[in-house]
N, C-alpha and C positions, 0 to 999 in steps of 0.2 A: 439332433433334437427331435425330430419326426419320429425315430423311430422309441426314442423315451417316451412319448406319447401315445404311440401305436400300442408298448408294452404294458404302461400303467394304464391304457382302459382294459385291455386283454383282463389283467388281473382284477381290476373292478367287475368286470363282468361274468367270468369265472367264480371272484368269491359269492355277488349275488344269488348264481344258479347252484350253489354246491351241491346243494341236496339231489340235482338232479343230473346224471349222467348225461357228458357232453360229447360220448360218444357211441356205438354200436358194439356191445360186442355182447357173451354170452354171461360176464360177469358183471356185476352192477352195485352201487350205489343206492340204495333205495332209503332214503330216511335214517335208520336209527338201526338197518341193518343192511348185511352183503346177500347178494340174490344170483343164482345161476340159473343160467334158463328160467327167471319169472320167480325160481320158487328161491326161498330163505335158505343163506347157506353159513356153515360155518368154517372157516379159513381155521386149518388142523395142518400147520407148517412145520417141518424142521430145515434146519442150517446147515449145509454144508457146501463146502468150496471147491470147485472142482481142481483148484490149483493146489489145493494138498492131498489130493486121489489121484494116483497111477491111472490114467489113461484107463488102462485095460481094466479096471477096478469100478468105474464109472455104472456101468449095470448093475452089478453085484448090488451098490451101494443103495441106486434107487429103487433096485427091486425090495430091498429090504424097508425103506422106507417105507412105502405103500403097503408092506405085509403089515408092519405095527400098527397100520390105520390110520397113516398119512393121507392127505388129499392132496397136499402141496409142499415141495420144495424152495428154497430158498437158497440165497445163494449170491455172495459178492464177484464184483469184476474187481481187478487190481488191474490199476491203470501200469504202473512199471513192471507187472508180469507180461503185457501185452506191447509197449512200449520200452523194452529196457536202454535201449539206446535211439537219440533223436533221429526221428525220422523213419520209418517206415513200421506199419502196424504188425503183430506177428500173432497171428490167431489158426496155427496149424499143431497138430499134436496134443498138447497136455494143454495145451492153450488155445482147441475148438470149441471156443463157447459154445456154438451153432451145435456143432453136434451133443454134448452132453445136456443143453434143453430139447433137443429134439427125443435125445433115451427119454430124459424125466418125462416126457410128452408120453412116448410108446408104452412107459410103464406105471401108466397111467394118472399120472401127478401132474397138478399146474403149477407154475413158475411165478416165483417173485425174482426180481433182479434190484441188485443195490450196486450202480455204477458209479456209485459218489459223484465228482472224482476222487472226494477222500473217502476213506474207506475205515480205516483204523484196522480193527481185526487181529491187533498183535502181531501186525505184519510190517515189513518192512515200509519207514515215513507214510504208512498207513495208505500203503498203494500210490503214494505220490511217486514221480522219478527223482530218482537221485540226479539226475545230469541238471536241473535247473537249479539246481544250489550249487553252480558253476556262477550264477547270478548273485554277485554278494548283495544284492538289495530286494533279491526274492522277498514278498510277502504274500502267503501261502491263503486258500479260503476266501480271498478278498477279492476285493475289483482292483488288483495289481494288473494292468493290461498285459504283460509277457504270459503272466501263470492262465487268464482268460484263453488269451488265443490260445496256448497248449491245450489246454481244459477242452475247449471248443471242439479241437481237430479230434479228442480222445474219445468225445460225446458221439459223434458223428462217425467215425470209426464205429464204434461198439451197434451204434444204431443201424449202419450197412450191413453189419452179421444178423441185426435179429427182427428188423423192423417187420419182416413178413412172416415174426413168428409170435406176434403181439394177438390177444386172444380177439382187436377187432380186426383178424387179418385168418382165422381160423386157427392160430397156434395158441400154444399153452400158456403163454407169457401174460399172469393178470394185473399186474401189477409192477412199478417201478416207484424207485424210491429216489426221492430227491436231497442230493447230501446225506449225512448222516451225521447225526446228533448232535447238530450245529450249534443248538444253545450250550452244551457243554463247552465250545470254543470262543463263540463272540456272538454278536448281537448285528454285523451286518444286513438289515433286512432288503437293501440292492440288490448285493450278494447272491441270497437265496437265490430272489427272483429273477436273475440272471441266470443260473442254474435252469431252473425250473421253464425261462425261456429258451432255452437254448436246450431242451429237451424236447418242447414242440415242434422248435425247427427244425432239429435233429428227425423228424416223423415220430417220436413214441406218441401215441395219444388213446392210451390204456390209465387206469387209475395212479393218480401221481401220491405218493403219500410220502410223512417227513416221521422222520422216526427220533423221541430224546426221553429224558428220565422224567418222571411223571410230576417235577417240581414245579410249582407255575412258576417260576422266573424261566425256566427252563423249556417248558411249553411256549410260553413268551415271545424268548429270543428264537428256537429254532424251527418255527412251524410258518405256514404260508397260507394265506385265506382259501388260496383252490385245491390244496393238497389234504390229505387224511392225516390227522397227527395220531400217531400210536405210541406205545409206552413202553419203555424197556424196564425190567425189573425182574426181584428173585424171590420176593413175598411180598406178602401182603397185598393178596391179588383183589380182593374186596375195594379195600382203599383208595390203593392207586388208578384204581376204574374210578371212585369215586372224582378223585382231582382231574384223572381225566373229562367225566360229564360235567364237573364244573365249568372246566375250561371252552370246553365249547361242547355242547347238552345236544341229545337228537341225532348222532352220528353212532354207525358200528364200533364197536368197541373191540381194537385188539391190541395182545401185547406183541408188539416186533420183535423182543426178542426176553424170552423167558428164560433165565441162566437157568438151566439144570444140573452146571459144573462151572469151571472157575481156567481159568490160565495158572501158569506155573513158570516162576523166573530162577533163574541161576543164583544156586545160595538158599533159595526157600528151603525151608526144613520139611515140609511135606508137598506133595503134590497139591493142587490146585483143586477146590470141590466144592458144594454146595451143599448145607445140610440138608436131605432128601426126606424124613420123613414129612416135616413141616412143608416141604413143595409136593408132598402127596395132596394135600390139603389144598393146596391152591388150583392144582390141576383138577383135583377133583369139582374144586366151587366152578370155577372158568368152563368148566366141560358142560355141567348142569344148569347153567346161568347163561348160557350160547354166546359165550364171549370168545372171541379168534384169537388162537396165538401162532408162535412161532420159535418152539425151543432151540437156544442155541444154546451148545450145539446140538442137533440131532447124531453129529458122526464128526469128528472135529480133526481128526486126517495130523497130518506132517509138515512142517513145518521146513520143508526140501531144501536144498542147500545152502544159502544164506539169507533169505527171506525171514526169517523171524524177527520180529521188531523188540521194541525195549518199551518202558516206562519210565517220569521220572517226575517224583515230589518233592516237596521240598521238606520231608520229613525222609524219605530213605535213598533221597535222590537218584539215582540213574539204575534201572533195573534191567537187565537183558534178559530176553524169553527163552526158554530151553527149545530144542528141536524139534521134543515130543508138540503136539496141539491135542492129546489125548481127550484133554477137559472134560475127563469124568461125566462122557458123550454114552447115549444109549446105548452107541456101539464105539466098542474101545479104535485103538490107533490102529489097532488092524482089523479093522470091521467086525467083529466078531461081536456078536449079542450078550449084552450084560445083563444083570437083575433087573436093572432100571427097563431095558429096552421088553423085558418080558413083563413087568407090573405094566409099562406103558399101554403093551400090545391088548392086554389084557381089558384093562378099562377103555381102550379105543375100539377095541371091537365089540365092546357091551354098550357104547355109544353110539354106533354106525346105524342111520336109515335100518328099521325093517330087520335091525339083525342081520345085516348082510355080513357072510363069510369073506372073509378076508384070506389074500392069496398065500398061497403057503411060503415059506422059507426059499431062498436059491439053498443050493445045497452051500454047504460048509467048505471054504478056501484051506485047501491044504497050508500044514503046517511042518517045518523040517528043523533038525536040529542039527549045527555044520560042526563036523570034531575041530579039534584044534589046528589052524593052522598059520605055518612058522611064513613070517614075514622078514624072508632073508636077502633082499636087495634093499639095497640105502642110496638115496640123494639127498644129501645134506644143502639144506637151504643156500647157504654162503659158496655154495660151489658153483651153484644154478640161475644166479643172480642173473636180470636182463640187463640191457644198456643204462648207462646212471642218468639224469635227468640233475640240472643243477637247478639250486635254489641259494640265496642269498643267506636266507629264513625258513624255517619249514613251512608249508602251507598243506593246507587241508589235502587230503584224497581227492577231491572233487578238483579240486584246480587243477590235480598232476591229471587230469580227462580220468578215473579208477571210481566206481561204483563199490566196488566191495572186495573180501579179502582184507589181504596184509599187504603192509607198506612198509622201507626200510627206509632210515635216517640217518649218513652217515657223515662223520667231518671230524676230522684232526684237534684232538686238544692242542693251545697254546696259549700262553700267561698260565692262568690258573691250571693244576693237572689233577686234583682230588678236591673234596669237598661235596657240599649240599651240591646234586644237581636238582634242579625244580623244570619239570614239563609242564609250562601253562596251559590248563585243557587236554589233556590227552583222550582221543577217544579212541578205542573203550580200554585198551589193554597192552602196557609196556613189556617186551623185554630186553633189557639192557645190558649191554657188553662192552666192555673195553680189550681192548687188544683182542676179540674173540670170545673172553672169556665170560661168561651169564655173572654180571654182578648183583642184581634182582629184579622181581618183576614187579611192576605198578597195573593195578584193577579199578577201575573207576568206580565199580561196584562198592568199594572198601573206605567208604567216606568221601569220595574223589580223591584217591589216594594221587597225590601227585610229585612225590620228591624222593627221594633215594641219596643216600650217601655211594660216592665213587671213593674207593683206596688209590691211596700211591702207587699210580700203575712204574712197571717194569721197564719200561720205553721213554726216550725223550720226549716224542712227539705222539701218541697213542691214540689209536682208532677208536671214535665211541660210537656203536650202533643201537640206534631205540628200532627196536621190531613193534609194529603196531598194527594190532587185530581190532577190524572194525567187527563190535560183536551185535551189531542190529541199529538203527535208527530208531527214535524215540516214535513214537505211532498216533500218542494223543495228549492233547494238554497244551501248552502254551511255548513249551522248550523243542518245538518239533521241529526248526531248522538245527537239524544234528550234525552237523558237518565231521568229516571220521578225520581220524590220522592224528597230528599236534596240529591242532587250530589258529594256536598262537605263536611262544618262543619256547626257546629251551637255555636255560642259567647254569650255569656252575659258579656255587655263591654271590650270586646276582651278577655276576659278569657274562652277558648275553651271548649265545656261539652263533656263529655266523658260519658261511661257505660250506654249504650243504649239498650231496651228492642224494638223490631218491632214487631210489628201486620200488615200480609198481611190481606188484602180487599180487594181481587179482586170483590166480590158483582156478583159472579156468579152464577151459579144455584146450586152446592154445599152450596156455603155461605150462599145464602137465604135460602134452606131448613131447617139449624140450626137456624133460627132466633126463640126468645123465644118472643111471643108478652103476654102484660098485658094491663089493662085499663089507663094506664097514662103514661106520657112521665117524665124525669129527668130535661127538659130543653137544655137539647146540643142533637145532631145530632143524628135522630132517624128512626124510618122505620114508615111508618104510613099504615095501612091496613083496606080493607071493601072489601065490593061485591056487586052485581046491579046482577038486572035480566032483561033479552032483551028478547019481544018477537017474535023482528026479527034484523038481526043484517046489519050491512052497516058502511060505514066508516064515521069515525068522527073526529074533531081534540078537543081534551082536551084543557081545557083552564087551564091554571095552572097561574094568576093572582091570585095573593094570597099568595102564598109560594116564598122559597127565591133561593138556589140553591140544584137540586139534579138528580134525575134520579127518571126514571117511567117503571115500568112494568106491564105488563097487561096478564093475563093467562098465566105467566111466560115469554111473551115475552120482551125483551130490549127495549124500546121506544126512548131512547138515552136523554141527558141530556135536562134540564131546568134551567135557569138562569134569575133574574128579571133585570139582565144587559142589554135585547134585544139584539137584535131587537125581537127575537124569543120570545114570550110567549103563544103559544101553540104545543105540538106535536101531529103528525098525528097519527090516530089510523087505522088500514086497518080492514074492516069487515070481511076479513077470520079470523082472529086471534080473532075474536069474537064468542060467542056460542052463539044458544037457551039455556035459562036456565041461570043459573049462572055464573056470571063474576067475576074475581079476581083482583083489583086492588092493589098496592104496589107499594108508594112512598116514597123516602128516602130523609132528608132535612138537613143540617146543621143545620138550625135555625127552633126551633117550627115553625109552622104558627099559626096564628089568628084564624083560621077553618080552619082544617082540613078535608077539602071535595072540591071534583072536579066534574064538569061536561061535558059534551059533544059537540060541536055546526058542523053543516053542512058543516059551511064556516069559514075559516081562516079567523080572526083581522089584518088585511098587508095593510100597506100603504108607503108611501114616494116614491113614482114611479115620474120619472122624463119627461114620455112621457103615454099621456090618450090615449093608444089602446085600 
């Protein structure tokens, strides 16, 4: 009780002083605008994640930023990138926060951080972890006590990496963001401000701001008396500044996050994008008008092993993300500078203080193209199988302890042996066999496709196995407990099957290692293996035309999925993850291919763009 008391004067007395900065540092709060060092500043952000950039790729990226006449960087934390399994935080490698704000510091950029704990991003359960939807009464965003205490321990984690690198501690960090876009979820306003305390605690005590779409219901629900609310949007930048100053009048004005491209889900008919002349127009007002933004994406990266998240409405219901995050980014999926990022550079340096010269370009990341090659070792899934795991019923991935990957479902027809079989729930993607043989595959994509006809199998007693690809968690909106696998039962014309044997797939670097490969494949769903030799290496994007749906790895790195659904038919390959010498490729397919071998190319096969920049 003491301490709900403690909290709601904090936030009475916070909202009182808004106007006036309630801490030291060299960024500031000043009335109706942002001040560095005293004098009026304009907050000139782009987006980018360092969990979709190669480690080694990380300078490259911020160097480039700051050449287009960036000031600042931005940039989410994903709680289950750092967090994948309970219990111990994991923030080394591609996952040192610390150090890629500390680049963005050296090369000259300040820092926003958005540590949710949700995130969205088109990312996996929107940076939530998979392992507490092991909790069938999880309620996610709320004052559900299990998902707080997680929350808590993730906040405080994150803030032991950066707290001494907050701009009132002499680091680049000006800004944190509290939640994100929470009116678009609920109206919790506890919630929030549990967040938001548990941020103080945590030591941030840099500008706290809440980021949602510039609708006043929506202002409303997801904003907080002592935080800065900003406005995400893709036109109509006049406007929504206006609904903004309505909302609460006298405060800096920025957009969080200004789409300058779009995401792109499996099955889309074009890539993902934003009409750009008419955001020429917006940019141009915002710029001249000294309003702050933050275009996302500035550089929108990859989408790396199974981390790409899904959507799901209730008009095209369940969407999964492709692997590319290209999102029609200043700078494409391989960093390389587009029309946009050169019109951008352009009016940001005719913008800039005094005309100041902006730093030149890093030079240009080699580019390689791989000849063709044959992928002639096979380990066929059903050979490679781990230990079985029983189940009564099938249940979710998450209960069999499996984050992600594929899972098998296997158990003996008896009574009925053909008919309607119906999988209640499947997520996201069946393929089914009896006795072995691929009778068809169900897409939840395809209306929640969920029933299939089995034939009069060959056998008395006949083996039916559902193979099922978790193809991303839902990331935002209301259906975000996504649980993978068959969630519920499986029928053969409504006669319920029971006595279930499971095989986890997660298709990790454990599970590869055990793979037995030979010279031939069985026909169903297998790994396919070879190696190349580079004798220099640079990035490339695979063409995988040819094959049908699976995943690629390369020097044991994740490449993230392939699907001849599109839009996507190639993934990017980065040339650090490449050696002099010998190269290791590893594809896993549902369906044989016709050849078995893949090649390299410079330049991504992308079209259906609706504006020629």
């Amino acid at each position: 009780m003491l301490r709900k008391v403690v909290r709601a004067a904090a936030v009475y007395v916070a909202a009182s002083l808004f106007s006036v900065p309630a801490y030291a540092g060299r960024f500031a709060v000043e009335g109706d605008r942002f001040t560095m060092d005293g004098r009026p500043y304009q907050v000139l952000s782009g987006e980018m994640h360092f969990a979709r950039i190669p480690e080694a790729y990380w300078a490259d990226r911020l160097q480039k930023a700051r050449a287009m006449g960036l000031n600042t960087v931005c940039t989410y934390v994903f709680w289950n990138y750092h967090q994948p399994e309970p219990g111990p935080f994991d923030f080394t490698g591609n996952r040192d926060l610390r150090r890629f704000i500390s680049l963005a510091g050296a090369a000259g950029l300040n820092v926003i951080i958005r540590i949710g704990p949700y995130a969205c991003a088109e990312w996996d359960f929107g940076g939530i972890p998979w392992w507490l939807l092991k909790d069938r009464g999880l309620k996610v965003r709320s004052m559900y006590p299990p998902y707080l205490e997680a929350a808590e321990n993730y906040i405080f984690a994150v803030a032991d990496q950066v707290r001494d690198l907050q701009d009132t501690h002499g680091g680049p960090i000006i800004m944190v963001q509290v939640e994100n876009e929470y009116g678009s979820y609920s109206n919790d306003r506890q919630y929030m401000e549990w967040v938001a305390d548990a941020y103080r605690r945590a030591g941030f005590d840099i500008q706290f701001f809440t980021s949602d779409g510039p609708e006043q219901y929506l202002l409303n629900a997801g904003t907080l008396p002592e935080a800065l609310p900003v406005v995400n949007f893709s036109s109509f930048a006049s406007r929504n500044f206006g609904e903004l100053e309505k909302f609460r009048p006298g405060i800096p004005q920025m957009s969080g996050e200004f789409w300058v491209g779009w995401f792109t889900h499996w099955h889309d008919r074009r890539w993902g994008d934003q009409p750009w002349p008419p955001q020429k127009v917006d940019l141009d007002w915002m710029l001249k008008n000294g309003k702050s933004f933050n275009l996302y994406m500035f550089h929108g990266g990859t989408n790396w092993g199974f981390w790409a998240g899904a959507n799901h409405n209730f008009t095209a219901g369940y969407q999964a993300d492709i692997t590319s995050y290209d999102y029609d980014a200043p700078l494409d999926e391989a960093g390389r500078p587009t029309a946009k990022f050169r019109w951008l550079r352009e009016r940001l340096r005719d913008y800039q203080r005094q005309g100041a010269a902006l730093p030149d370009l890093p030079p240009p990341l080699p580019a390689i193209a791989v000849p063709e090659v044959a992928l002639d070792e096979v380990a066929p899934l059903f050979d490679n199988l781990p230990p079985a795991k029983a189940a009564i019923q099938p249940d979710s991935m998450e209960q069999f302890d499996q984050g992600f990957g594929f899972i098998l479902y296997r158990t003996k027809l008896r009574g009925r042996l053909s008919g309607l079989l119906t999988i209640q729930e499947l997520h996201d993607y069946g393929s089914v066999f009896v006795d072995g043989r691929l009778v068809g595959e169900l897409d939840r994509h395809n209306n929640d496709q969920r029933a299939i006809r089995l034939p009069r199998p060959s056998s008395a007693t006949p083996t039916l196995d559902i193979l099922v690809e978790n193809m991303g968690r839902i990331n935002f909106g209301p259906e975000m407990l996504d649980r993978k696998g068959i969630t519920e039962y499986v029928a053969l014309e409504n006669q319920t099957l029971t006595h279930f044997e499971v095989f986890n797939l997660p298709m990790d670097e454990n599970y590869l290692a055990g793979l037995k490969y030979r010279a031939s494949g069985d026909g169903r769903p297998a790994f396919y293996r070879g190696s190349f030799e580079l004798a220099a290496v640079g990035d490339t994007f695979l063409d995988m035309r040819g094959w049908h749906k699976g995943v690629v790895w390369v020097n044991g790195h994740n490449l993230g999925r392939f699907w001849d659904a599109g839009p996507q038919h190639d993934l990017f390959l980065p040339g650090c993850w490449l050696k002099v010498g010998v190269n290791e490729i590893v594809v896993f397919d549902l369906v044989p291919p016709k050849r078995a071998s893949v090649s390299g190319t410079t330049e991504r096969r992308k079209g259906g763009w609706w504006w020629p920049w």
